[in-house]
N, C-alpha and C positions, 0 to 999 in steps of 0.2 A: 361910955360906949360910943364907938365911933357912928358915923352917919351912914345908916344902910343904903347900897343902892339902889336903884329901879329893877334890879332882877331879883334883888333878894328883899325887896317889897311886894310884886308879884308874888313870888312862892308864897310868901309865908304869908297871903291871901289865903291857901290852901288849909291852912290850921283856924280850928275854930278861934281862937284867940291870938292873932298876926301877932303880937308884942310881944309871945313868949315863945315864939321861934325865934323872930329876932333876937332873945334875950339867950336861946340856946344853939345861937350860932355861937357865941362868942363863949359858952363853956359847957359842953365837953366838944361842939364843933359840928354833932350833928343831932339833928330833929326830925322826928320821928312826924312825918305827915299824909293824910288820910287822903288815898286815890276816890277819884272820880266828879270831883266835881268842876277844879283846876285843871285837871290832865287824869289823865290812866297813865298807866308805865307798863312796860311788855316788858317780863324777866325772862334774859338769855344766861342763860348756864352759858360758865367758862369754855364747857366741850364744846357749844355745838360753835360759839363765839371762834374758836380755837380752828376748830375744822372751816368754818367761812370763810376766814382771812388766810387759812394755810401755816400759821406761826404762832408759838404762846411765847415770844416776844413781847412783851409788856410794851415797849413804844410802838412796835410796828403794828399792835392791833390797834392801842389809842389813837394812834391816826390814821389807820386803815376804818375803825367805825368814825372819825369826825370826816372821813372821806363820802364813806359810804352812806351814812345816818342824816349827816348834815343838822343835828341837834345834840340836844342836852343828855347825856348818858351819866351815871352815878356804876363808881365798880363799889361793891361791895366783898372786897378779898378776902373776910372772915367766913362769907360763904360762899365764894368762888360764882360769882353771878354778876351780871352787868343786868341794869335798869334803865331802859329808855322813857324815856320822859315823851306820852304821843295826844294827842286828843281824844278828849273824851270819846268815845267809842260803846259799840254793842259789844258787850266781853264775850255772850256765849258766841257769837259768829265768829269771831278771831276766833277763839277757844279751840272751834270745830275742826276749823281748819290747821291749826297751827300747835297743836295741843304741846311741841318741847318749846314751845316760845309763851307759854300762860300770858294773857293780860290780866291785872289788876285793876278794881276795877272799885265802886262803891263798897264798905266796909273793910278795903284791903288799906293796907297802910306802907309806905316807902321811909325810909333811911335816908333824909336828904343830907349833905353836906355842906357846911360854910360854904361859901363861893372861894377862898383861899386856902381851900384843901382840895391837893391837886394828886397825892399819892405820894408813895408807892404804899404805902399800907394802911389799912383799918376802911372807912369807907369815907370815897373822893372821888371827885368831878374827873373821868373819865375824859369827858370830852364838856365843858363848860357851857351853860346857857349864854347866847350872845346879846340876847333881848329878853324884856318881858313877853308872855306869850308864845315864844318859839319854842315847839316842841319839834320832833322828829316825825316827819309822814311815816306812815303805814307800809306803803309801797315798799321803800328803800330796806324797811324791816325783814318783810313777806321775803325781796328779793336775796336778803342777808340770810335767813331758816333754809330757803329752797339752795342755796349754794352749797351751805351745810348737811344738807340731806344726800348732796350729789357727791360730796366728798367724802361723806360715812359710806356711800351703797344703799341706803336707808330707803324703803321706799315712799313716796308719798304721803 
């Protein structure tokens, strides 16, 4: 097995047993890792994703949220959902206010992918961690939902 690196030492902190993420990057590619203690992950649905950016252009939103997000996102295409990768957080208070953007949070669990699974299909790095640590702020999120809500009619 090749030699992991510093991002994908990081994550697989997040697994009770780091050596067998690493061991499940490398077959079937992704691992299955328990939010909250490493990071939370805010899941956006493809739609509201879709109405944010104005396109279901598959490149123009991948670099429209590494634009916007400026962190690690995971799509999950088997269920039409993007996962940002953000810090640890209060989930009921996002929750409240954010309710088509759920965070994850303690007892939830995420679909991470190899770091050399980039897409188009099954679940991949949307927009790739650039560091250890570096997740996506909050802000850029909140301001990604409230775009999406202007573009539905939806009200607050």
């Amino acid at each position: 097995m090749a030699s992991e690196s510093p991002v994908e030492a990081w994550l697989a902190q997040a697994h009770p047993t780091p050596h067998m993420a690493a061991r499940g990057w490398t077959r079937p590619g992704v691992v299955r890792l328990p939010c909250g203690w490493l990071f939370n992950v805010v899941r956006l649905r493809e739609p509201l994703v879709h109405d944010a950016v104005g396109t279901t252009n598959p490149t123009t939103v991948t670099t429209t949220l590494a634009e916007l997000l400026d962190g690690p996102v995971v799509h999950n295409r088997p269920f039409s959902t993007y996962h940002a990768l953000v810090p640890v957080h209060f989930v009921i208070r996002w929750t409240e206010q954010y309710r088509e953007a759920r965070m994850l949070g303690e007892g939830s669990y995420v679909e991470v992918p190899s770091l050399d699974l980039r897409g188009p299909d099954g679940v991949y790095w949307a927009v790739p961690p650039r560091s250890p640590g570096h997740v996506c702020a909050l802000e850029p999120i909140a301001a990604l939902v409230e775009s999406a809500r202007r573009s539905s009619g939806q009200p607050r």
